[in-house]
N, CA, C and O of each residue as an XYZ file, in Angstrom:
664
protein
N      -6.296    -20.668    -17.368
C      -7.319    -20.422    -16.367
C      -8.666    -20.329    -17.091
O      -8.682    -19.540    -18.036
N      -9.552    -20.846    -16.879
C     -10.969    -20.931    -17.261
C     -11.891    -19.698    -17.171
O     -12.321    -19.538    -16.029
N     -12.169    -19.093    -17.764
C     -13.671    -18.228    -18.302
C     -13.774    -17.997    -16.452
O     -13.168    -17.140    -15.808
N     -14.600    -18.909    -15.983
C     -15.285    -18.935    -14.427
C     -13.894    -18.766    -13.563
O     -13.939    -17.728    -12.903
N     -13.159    -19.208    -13.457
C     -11.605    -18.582    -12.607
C     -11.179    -17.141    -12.906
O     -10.724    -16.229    -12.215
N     -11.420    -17.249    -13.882
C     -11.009    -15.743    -14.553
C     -11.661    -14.756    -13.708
O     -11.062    -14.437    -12.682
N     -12.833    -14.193    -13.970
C     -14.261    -13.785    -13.424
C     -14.092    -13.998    -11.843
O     -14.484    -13.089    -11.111
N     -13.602    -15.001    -11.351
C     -13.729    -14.745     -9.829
C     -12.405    -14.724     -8.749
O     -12.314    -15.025     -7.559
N     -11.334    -14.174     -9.848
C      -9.835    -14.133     -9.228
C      -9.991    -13.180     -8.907
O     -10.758    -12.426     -9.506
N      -9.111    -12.714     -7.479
C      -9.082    -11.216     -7.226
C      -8.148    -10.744     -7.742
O      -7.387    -11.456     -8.399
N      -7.977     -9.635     -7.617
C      -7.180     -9.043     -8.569
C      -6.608     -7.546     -8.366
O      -7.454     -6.766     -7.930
N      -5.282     -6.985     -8.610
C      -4.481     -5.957     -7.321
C      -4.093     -5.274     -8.475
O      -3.895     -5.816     -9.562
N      -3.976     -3.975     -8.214
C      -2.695     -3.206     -9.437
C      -2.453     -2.468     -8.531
O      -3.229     -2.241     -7.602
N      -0.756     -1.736     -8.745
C      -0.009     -0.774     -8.353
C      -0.033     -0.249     -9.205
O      -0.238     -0.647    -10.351
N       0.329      1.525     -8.538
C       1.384      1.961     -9.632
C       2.227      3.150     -8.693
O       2.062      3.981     -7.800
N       3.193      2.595     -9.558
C       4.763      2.737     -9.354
C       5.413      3.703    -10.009
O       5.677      3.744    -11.211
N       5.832      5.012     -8.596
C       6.274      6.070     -8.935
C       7.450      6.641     -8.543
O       7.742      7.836     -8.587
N       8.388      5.335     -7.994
C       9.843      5.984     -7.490
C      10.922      4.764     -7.455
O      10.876      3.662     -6.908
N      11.802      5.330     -8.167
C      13.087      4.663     -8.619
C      14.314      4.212     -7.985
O      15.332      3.734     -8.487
N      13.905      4.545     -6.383
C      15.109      4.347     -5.633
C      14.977      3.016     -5.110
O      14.008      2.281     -5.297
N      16.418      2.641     -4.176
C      16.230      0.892     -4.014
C      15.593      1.164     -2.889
O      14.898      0.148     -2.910
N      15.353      1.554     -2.193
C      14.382      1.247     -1.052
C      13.333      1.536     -1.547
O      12.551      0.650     -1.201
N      12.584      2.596     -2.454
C      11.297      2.322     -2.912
C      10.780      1.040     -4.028
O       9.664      0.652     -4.374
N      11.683      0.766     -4.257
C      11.462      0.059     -5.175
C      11.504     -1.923     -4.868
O      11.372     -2.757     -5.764
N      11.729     -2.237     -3.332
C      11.724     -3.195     -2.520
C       9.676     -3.550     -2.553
O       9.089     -4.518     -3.038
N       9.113     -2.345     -1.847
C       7.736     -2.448     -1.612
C       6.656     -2.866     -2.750
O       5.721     -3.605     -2.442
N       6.795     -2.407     -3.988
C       6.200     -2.767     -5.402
C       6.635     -4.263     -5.473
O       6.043     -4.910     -4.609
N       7.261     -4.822     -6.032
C       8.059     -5.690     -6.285
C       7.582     -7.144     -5.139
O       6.860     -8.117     -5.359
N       8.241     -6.792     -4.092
C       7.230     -7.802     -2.871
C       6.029     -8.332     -2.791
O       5.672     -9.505     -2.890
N       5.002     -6.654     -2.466
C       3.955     -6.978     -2.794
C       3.169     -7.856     -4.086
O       2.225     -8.644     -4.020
N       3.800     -7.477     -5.031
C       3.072     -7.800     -6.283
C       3.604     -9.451     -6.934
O       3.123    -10.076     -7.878
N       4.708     -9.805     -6.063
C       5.325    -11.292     -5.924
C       4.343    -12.201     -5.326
O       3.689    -13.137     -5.786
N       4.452    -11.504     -3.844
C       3.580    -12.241     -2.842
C       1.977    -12.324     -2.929
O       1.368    -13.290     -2.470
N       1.362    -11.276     -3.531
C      -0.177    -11.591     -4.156
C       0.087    -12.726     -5.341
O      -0.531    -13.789     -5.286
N       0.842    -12.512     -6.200
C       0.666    -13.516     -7.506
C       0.607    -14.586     -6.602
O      -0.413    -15.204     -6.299
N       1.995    -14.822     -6.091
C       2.371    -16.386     -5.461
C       0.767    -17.046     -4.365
O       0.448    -18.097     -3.809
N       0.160    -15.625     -4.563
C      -1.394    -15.938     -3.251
C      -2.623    -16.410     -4.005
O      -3.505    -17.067     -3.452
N      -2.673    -15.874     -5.946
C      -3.084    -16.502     -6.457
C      -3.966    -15.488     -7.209
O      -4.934    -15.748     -7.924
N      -3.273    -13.883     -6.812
C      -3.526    -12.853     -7.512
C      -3.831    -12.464     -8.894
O      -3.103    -13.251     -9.499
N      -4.245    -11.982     -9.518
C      -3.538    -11.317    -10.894
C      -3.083    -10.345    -10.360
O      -3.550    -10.014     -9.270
N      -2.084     -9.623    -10.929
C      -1.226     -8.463    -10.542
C      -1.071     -7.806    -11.730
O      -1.042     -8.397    -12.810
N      -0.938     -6.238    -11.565
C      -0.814     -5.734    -12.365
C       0.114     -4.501    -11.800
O       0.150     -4.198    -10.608
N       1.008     -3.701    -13.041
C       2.046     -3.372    -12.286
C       2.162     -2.020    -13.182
O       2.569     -2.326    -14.302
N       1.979     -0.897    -13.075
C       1.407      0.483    -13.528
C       3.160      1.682    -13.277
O       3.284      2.607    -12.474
N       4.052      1.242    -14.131
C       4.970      2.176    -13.984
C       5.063      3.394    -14.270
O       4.978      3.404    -15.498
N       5.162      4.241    -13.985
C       5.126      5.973    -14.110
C       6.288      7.194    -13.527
O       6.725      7.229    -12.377
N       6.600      8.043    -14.509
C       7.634      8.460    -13.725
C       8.626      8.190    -13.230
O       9.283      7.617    -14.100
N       9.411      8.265    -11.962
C      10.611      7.389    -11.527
C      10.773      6.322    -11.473
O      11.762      5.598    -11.356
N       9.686      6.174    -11.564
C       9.370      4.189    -11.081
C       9.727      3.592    -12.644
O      10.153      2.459    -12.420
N       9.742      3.721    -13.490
C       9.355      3.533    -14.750
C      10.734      3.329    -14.770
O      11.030      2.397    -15.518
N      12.123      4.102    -13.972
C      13.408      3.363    -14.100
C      13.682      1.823    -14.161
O      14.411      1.168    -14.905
N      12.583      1.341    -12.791
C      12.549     -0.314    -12.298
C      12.464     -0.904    -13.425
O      12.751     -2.095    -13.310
N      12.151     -0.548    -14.643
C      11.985     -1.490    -15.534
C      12.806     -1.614    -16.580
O      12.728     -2.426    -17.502
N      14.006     -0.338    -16.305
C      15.045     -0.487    -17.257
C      16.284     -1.595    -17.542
O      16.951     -1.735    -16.516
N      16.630     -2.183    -18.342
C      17.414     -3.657    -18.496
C      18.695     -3.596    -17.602
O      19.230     -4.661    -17.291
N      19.323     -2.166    -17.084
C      20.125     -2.079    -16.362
C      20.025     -1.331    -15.094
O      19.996     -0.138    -15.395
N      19.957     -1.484    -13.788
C      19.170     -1.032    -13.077
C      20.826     -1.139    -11.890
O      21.581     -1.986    -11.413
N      20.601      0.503    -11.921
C      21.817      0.919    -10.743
C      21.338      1.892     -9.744
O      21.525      3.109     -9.756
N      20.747      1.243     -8.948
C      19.846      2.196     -7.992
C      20.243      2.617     -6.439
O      20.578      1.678     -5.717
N      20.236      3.691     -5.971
C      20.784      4.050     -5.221
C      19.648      4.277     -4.552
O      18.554      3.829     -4.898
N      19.984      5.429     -2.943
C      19.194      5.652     -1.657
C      19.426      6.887     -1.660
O      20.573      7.309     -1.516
N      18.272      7.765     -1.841
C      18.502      9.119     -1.174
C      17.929      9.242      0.601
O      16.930      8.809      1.176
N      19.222     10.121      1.092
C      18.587     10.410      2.679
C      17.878     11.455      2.923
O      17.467     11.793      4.033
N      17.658     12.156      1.630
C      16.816     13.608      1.817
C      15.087     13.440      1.847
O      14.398     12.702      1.144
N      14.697     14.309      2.820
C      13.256     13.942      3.247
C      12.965     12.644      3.696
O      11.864     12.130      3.497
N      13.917     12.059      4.313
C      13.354     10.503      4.846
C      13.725     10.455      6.571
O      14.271      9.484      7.093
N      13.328     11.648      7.287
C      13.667     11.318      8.119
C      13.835     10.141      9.298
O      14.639     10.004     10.220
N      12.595      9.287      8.788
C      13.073      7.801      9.836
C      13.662      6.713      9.148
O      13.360      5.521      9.210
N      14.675      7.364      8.383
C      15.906      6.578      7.766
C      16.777      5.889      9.044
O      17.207      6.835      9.704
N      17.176      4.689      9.610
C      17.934      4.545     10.365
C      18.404      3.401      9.964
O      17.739      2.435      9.592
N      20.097      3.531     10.066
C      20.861      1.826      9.439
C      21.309      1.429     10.761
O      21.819      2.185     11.587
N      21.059      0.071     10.915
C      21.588     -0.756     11.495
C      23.420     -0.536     11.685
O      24.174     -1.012     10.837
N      23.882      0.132     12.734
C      25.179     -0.022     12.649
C      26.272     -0.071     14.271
O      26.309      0.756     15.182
N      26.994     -1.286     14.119
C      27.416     -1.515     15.619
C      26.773     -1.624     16.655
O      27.157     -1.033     17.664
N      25.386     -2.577     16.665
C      24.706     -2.815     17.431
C      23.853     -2.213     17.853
O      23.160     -2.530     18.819
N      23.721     -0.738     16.850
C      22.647      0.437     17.441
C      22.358      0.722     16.269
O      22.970      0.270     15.302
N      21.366      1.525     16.198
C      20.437      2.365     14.754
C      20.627      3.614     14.652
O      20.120      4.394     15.458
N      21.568      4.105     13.408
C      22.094      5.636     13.446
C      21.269      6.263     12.363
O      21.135      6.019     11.164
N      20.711      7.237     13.259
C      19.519      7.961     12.196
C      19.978      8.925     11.249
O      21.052      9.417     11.596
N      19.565      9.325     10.259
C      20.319      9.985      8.945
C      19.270     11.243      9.191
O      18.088     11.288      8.848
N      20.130     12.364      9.962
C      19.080     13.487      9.717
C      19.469     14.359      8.293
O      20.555     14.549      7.746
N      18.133     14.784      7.960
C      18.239     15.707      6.554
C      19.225     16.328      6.329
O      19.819     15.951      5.319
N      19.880     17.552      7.125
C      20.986     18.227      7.283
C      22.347     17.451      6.648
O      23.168     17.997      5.911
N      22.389     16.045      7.110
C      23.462     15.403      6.337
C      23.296     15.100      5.179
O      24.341     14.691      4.672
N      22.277     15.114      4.380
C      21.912     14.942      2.571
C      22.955     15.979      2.033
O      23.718     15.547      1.169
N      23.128     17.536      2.492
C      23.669     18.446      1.698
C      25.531     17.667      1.442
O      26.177     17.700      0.394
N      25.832     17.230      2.381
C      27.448     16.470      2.323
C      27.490     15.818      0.995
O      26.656     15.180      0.352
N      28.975     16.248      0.735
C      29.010     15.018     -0.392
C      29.029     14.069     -0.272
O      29.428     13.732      0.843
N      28.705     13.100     -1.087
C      28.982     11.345     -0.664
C      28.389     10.641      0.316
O      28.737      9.484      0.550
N      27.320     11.328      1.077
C      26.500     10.674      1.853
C      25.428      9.675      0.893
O      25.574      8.453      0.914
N      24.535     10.213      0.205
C      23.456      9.217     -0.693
C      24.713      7.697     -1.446
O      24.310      6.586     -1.791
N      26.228      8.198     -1.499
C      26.574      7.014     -1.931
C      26.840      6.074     -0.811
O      26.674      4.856     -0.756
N      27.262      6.861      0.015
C      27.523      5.810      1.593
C      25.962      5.375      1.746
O      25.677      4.304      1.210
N      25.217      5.873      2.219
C      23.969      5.076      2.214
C      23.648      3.973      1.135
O      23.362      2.776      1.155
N      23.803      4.796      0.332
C      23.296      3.130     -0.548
C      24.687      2.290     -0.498
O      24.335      1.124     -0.313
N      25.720      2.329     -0.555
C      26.553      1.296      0.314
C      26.166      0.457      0.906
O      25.895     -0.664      0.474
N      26.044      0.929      2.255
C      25.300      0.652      3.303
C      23.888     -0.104      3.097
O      23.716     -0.824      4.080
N      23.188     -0.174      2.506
C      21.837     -0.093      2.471
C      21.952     -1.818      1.705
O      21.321     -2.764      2.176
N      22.769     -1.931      0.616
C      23.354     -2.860     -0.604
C      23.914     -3.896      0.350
O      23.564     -5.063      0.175
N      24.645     -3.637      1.223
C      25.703     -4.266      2.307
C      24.786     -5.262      3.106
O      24.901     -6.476      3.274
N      23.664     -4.205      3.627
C      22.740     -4.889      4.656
C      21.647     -5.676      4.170
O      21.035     -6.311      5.029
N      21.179     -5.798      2.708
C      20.645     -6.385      1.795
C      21.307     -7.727      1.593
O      20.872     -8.874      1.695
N      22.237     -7.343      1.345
C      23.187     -9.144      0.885
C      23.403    -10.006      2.160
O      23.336    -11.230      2.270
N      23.713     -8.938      3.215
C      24.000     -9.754      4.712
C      22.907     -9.887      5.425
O      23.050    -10.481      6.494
N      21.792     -9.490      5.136
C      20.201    -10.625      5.529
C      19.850    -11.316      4.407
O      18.642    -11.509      4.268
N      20.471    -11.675      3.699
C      20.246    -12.121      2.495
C      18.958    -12.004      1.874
O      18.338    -13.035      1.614
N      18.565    -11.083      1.654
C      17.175    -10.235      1.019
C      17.783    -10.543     -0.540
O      18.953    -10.659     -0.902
N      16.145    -10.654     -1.547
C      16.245    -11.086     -2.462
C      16.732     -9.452     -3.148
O      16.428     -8.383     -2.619
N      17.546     -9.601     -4.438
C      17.977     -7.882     -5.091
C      16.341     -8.243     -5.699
O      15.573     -9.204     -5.751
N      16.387     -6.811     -6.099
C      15.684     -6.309     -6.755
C      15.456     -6.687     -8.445
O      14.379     -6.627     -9.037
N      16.639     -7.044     -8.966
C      16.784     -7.632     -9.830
C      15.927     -9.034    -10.316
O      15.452     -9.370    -11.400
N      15.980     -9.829     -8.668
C      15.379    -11.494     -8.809
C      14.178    -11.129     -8.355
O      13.362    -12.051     -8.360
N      13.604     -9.611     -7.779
C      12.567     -9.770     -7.648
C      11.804     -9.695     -8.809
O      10.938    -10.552     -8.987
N      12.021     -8.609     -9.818
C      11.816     -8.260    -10.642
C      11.270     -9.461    -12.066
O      10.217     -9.558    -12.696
N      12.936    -10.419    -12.131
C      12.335    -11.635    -12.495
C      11.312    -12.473    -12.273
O      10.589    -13.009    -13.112
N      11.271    -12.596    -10.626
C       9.813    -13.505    -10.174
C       8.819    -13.245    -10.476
O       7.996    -14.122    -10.738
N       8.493    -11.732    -10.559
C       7.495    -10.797    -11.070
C       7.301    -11.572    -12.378
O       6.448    -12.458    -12.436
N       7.839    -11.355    -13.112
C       7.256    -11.758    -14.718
C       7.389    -13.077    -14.827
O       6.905    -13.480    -15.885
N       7.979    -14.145    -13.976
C       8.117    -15.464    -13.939
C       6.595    -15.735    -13.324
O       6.093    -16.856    -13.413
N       5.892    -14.613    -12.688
C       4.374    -15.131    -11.876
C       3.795    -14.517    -12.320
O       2.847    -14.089    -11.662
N       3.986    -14.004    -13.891
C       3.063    -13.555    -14.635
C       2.231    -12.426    -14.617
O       1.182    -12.117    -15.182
N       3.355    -11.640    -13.421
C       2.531     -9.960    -12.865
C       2.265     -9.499    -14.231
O       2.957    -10.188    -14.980
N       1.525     -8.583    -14.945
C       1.293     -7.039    -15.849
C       2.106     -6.580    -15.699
O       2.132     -6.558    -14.468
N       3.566     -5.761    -16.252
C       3.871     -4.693    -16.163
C       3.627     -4.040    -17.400
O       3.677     -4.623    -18.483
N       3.308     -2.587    -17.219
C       3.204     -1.871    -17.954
C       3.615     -0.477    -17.938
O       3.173      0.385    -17.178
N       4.764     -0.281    -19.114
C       4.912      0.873    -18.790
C       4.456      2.559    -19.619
O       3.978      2.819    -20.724
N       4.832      3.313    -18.598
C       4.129      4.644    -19.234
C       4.767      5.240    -20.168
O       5.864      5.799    -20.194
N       3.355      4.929    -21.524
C       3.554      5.668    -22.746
C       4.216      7.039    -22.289
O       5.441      7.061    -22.405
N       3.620      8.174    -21.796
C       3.971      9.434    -21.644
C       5.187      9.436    -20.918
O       5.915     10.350    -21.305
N       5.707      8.713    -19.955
C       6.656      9.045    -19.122
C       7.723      8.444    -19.705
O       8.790      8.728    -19.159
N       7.828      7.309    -21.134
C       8.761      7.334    -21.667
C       9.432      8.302    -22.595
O      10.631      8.526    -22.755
N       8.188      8.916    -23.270
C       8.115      9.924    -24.044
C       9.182     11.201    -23.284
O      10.223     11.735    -23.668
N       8.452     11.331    -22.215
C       9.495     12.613    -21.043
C      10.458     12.808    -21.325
O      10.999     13.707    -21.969
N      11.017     11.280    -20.482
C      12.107     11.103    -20.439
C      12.905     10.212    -21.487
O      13.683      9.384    -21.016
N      12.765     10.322    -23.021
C      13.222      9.929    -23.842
C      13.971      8.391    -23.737
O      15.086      8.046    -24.130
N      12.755      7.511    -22.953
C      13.226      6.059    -23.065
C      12.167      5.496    -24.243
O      10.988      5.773    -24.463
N      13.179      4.515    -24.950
C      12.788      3.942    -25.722
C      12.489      2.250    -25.573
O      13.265      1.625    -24.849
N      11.437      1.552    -26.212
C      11.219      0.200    -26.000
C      12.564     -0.626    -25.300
O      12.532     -1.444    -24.380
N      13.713     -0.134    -26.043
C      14.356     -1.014    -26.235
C      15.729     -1.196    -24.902
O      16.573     -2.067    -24.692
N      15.323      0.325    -24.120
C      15.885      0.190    -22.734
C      15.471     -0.320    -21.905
O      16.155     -0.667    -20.942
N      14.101     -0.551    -22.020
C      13.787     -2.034    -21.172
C      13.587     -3.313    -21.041
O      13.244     -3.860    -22.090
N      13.692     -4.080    -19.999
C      13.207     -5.327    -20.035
C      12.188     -5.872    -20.981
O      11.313     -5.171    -21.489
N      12.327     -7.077    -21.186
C      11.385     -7.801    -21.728
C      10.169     -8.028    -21.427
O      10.201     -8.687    -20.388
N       8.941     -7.832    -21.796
C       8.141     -8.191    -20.891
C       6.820     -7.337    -20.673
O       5.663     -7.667    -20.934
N       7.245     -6.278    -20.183
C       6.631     -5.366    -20.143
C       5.447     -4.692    -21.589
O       5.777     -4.518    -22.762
N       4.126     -4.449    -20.982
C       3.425     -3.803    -22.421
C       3.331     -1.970    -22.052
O       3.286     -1.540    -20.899
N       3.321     -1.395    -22.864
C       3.444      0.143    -23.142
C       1.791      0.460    -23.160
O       1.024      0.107    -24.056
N       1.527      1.016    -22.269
C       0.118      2.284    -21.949
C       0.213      3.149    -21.523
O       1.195      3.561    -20.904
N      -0.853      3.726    -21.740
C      -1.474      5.257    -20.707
C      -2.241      5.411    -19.323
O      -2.496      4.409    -18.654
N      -2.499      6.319    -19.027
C      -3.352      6.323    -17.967
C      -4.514      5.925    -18.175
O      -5.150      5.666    -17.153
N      -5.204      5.732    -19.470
C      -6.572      4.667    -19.635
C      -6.181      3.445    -19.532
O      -6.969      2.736    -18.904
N      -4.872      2.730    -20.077
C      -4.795      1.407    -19.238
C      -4.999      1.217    -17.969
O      -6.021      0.705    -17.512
N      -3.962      1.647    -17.258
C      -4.201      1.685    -15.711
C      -5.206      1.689    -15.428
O      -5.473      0.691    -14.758
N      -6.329      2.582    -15.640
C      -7.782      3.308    -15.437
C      -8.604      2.281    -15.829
O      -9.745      2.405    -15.383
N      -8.411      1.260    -16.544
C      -9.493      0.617    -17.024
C      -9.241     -0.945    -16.561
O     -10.221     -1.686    -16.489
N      -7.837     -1.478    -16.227
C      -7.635     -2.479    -15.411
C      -7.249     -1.741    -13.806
O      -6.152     -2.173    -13.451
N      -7.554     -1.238    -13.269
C      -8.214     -0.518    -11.501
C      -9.574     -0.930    -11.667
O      -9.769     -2.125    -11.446
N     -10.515     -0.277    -11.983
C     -11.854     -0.711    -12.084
C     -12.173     -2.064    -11.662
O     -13.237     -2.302    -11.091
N     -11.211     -3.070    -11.939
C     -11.725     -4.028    -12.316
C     -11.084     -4.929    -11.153
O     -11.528     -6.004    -10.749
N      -9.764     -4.145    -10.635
C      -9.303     -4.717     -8.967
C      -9.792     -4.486     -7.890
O     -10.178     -3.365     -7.562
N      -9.880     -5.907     -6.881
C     -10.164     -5.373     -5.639
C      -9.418     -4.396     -4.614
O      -9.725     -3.639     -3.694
N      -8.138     -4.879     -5.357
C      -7.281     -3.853     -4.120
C      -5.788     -2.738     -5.512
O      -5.027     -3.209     -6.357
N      -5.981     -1.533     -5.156
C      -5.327     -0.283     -5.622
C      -4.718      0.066     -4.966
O      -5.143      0.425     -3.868
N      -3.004      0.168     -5.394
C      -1.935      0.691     -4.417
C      -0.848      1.915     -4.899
O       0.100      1.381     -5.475
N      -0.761      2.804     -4.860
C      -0.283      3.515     -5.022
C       0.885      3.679     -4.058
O       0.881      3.975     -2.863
N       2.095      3.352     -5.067
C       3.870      3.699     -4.550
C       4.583      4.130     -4.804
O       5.607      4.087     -4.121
C-alpha cells in the first residue's frame, strides 16, 4: 500500500476482554468484515480475551448474568434464567447447545474466524501484562500475534476512526 493509501485508510481497533464463545463471535466478525471493507484493523487482547489467542482454544458459554440468553429449542426460545447457572452442568449443556446451533446454521467456528483475521492482515496484539498475570507464555499462542502494553493500544487508537471496546 502506498505512503498516500496509507495516510487515508480508515482505520478500527478493538480491544478484547472476554474469552467465552459467544463473546468472542463479535471481535472476530467485526474485525474480518472491516478488513474485508478495506480497513486496517487492529486487535487489542487483554485479560480474558487474551485466551482467543491461545493455539488451543476450548471455549465454552456461561449463563450467569446473561439474562437475555435464549436457545432456539423445539420451535420456541427457552430463556436461561440466572437461578439455573448455580446447577451443575448447565454452562456445559449450554455450550453444547450453543456449538450444536453454530454448526447447524453453519456459522463460521471461531477458529476460521480467527484464521481470516490474520489471513486479512488484522493487528493482533497481545497483552504484555495480562500474560504476565496469568503466566502465558509466547509460545501458547498463535502465530502471529505482536506482544504490547497499554501504550500500544493507546498510541494505535489515536490514530483510528472507529474504537470498540468488547
Amino acid at each position: 500500500m502506498s505512503t498516500d493509501a496509507q495516510h487515508n485508510a480508515k482505520r478500527m481497533s478493538l480491544i478484547v476482554t472476554k474469552g467465552t464463545l459467544d463473546w468472542a463471535y463479535p471481535p472476530f466478525v467485526l474485525a474480518t468484515t472491516a478488513a474485508a471493507m478495506g480497513l486496517e484493523v487492529s486487535m487489542f487482547f487483554t485479560f480474558y480475551g487474551l485466551t482467543l489467542l491461545r493455539k488451543k482454544l476450548d471455549l465454552g458459554i456461561s449463563t450467569l448474568g446473561n439474562p437475555a440468553m435464549e436457545m432456539p429449542l423445539m420451535g420456541m426460545h427457552m430463556k436461561m434464567p440466572n437461578l439455573i447457572s448455580a446447577l451443575p452442568g448447565v454452562d456445559a449443556m449450554a455450550t453444547t447447545m450453543m456449538k450444536n446451533l453454530i454448526r447447524k446454521k453453519g456459522i463460521a467456528s471461531i477458529e476460521d474466524l480467527r484464521q481470516a483475521a490474520v489471513e486479512s492482515e488484522v493487528k493482533m496484539v497481545a497483552c504484555q501484562m495480562t500474560m504476565d498475570l496469568f503466566e502465558f507464555s509466547r509460545e501458547d499462542l498463535i502465530d502471529g500475534p505482536t506482544i504490547g502494553g497499554a501504550a500500544t493500544y493507546i498510541e494505535n487508537a489515536t490514530r483510528c476512526e472507529i474504537n470498540l471496546f468488547i
